[in-house]
N, C-alpha and C positions, 0 to 999 in steps of 0.2 A: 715332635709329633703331638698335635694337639688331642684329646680326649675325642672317641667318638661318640660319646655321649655327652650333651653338654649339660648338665646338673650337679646340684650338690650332694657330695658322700653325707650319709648319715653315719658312716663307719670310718676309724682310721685306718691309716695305713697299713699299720702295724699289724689290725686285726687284720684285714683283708687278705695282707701279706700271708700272716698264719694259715689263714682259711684256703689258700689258692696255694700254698707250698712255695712262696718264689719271695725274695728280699723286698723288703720297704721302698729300696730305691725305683725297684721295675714298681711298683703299685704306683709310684708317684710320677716317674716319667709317663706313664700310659694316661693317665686319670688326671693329669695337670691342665687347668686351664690357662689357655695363652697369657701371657702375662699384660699385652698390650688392650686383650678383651678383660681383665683382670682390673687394671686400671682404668679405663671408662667406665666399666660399672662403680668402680669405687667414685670415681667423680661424679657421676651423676648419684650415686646418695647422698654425697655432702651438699651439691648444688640444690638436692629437695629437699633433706634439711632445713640450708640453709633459706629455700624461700617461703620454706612454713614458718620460721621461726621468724623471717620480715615483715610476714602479712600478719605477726602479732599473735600466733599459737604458743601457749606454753611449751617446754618441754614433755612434758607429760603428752598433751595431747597430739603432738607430733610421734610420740613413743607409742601411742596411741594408730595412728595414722599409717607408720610407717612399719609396724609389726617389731620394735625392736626395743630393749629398755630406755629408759630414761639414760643412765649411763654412757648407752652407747651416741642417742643424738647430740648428749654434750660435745661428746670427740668429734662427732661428723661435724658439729655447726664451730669448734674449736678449730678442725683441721680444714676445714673451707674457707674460715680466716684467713688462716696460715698461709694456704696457697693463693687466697687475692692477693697476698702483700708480696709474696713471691714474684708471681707473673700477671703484672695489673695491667 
């Protein structure tokens, strides 16, 4: 059963669990995003990533751009590689 909220927790589990009296695992089966909507989001940040970082943006200002560290657009425009060579 998918979340009927679709957003992200600013809290984990574990607090929420405490806070509402019931195990981690109920906080996460309720509150889980689909895993298939889970993974197209994830691909379309690699794939905008990675076409900021074609059309010649630094990382920085893609980190910039994209609200997220420098760190993490490495991984995006790294694992965007990863899966062209995968499935070209």
């Amino acid at each position: 059963m998918p979340a009927e909220i679709q957003q992200r927790r600013k809290t984990t589990a574990k607090e929420l669990a405490k806070r509402l009296g019931c195990s981690e695992r109920t906080v996460r089966r309720i509150a889980a995003e689909p895993r298939t909507e889970f993974l197209a989001r994830a691909a379309e940040r690699r794939a905008r990533a990675l076409a900021l970082r074609e059309s010649g943006m630094t990382y920085k200002q893609i980190a910039a751009e994209m609200g997220e560290s420098v760190g993490s657009v490495g991984r995006l425009i790294h694992s965007a590689r990863h899966h062209a060579k995968e499935n070209p």
